[in-house]
N, C-alpha and C positions, 0 to 999 in steps of 0.2 A: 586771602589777603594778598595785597598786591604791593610791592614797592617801588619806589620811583628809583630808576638807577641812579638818580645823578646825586639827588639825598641820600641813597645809601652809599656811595662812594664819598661823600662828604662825610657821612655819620664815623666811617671807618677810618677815614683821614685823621681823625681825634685821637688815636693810640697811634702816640710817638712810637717811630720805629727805626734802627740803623739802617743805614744803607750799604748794600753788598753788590759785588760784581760777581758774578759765577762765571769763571772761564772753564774752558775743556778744547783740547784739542782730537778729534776722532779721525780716524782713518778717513781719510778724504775731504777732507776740510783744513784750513791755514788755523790757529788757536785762534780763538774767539773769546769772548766775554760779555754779557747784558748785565745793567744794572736792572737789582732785583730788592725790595725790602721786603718781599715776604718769607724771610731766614725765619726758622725757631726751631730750638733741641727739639728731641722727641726721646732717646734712654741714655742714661748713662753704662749701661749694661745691657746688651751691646752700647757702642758710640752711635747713634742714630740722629741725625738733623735731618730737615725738610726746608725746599721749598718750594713755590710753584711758578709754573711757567704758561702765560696765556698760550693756548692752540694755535691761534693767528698769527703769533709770534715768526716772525721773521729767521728764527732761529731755530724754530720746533724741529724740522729735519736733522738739520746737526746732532742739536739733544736727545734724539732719536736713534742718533747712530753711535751716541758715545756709551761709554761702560764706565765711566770716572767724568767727574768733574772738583773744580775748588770751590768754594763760599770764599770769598776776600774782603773780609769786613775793612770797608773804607776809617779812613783818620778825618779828622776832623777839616782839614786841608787838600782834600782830593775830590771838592765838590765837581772841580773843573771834569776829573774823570769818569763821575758818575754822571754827567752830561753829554759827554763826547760818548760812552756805549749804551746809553739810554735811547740813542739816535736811531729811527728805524733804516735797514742798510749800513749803518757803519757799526760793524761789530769786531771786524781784526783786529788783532789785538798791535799795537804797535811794539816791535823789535823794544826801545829801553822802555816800555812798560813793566816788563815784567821779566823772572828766570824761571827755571826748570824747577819743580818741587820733587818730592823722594818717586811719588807715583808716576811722575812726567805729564802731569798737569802744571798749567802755564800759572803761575803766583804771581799778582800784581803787589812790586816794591812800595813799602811805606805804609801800609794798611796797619793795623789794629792787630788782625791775626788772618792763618789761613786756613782751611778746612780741606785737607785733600781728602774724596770721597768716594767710595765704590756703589755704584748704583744697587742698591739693595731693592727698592720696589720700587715701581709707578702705580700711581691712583687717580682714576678722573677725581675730576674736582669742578664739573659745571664747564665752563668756557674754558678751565684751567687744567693741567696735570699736573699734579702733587707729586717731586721728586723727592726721596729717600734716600738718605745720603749715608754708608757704610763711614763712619772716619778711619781713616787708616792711616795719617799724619798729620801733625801740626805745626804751624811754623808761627812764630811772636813774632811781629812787627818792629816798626820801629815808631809809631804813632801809638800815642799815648791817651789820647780823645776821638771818641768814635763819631762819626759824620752823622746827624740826626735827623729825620724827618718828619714833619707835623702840619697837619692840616694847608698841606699845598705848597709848604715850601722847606729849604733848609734850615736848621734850627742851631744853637750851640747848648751845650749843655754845661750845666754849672754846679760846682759843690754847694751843695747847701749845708752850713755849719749843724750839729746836731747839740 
């Protein structure tokens, strides 16, 4: 069976998901950051998260080199910044985007939360490498609404009464 990339990347478009910026700063590189939506736990025991990162990525080398990175789950008002390092080539992180976390991974101010992480495993994953993420601190935000995405673009999310 055969499927059409471009239906299956619409198909998968359909599960809303946040959107994150993973910075990491590695020995030999200025801190960086790519937006990424493909965050999801993996244990609570240990703290285990994932996500993945395309091969071709403009950033792969970096991520390669680093041993820690953050997950920085965007607020609902930071679509501007998940635009600006979603950009192939601009990936430095700008000086008042962000401070220093416990691990000395770069934290982007005003998100939702942050995920500082010890590289626990890599896993191919097709075109992609599946990053495992140790948690090893958390920092709460100050955004209260997580930035959403769905089927191509950004989305707001809404209480719905129960």
């Amino acid at each position: 069976m055969s499927l059409d990339q471009r239906a299956f990347r619409d198909a998968l478009g359909q599960f809303p998901t946040g959107v994150t910026v993973i910075t990491a700063d590695p020995a030999g590189y200025s801190p960086f950051g790519v937006t990424a939506n493909s965050f999801a736990s993996v244990s609570l025991d240990p703290p285990l998260v994932l996500w993945s990162l395309q091969k071709n990525s403009d950033t792969f080398d970096a991520f390669e080199a680093a041993t820690h990175f953050a997950i920085n789950v965007l607020g609902d008002q930071q679509q501007a910044l998940s635009n600006q390092y979603a950009k192939k080539n601009n990936h430095d992180l700008e000086a008042d985007h962000y401070s220093t976390g416990e691990s000395g991974m770069p934290l982007l101010h005003d998100v939702v939360v942050s995920f500082e992480c010890e590289i626990d495993a890599c896993h191919d994953g097709g075109d992609h490498i599946i990053m495992v993420g140790k948690v090893v601190a958390m920092t709460e935000g100050s955004a209260t609404k997580p930035l959403v995405f769905h089927s191509g673009q950004y989305r707001e999310l809404l209480a719905v009464e129960s």
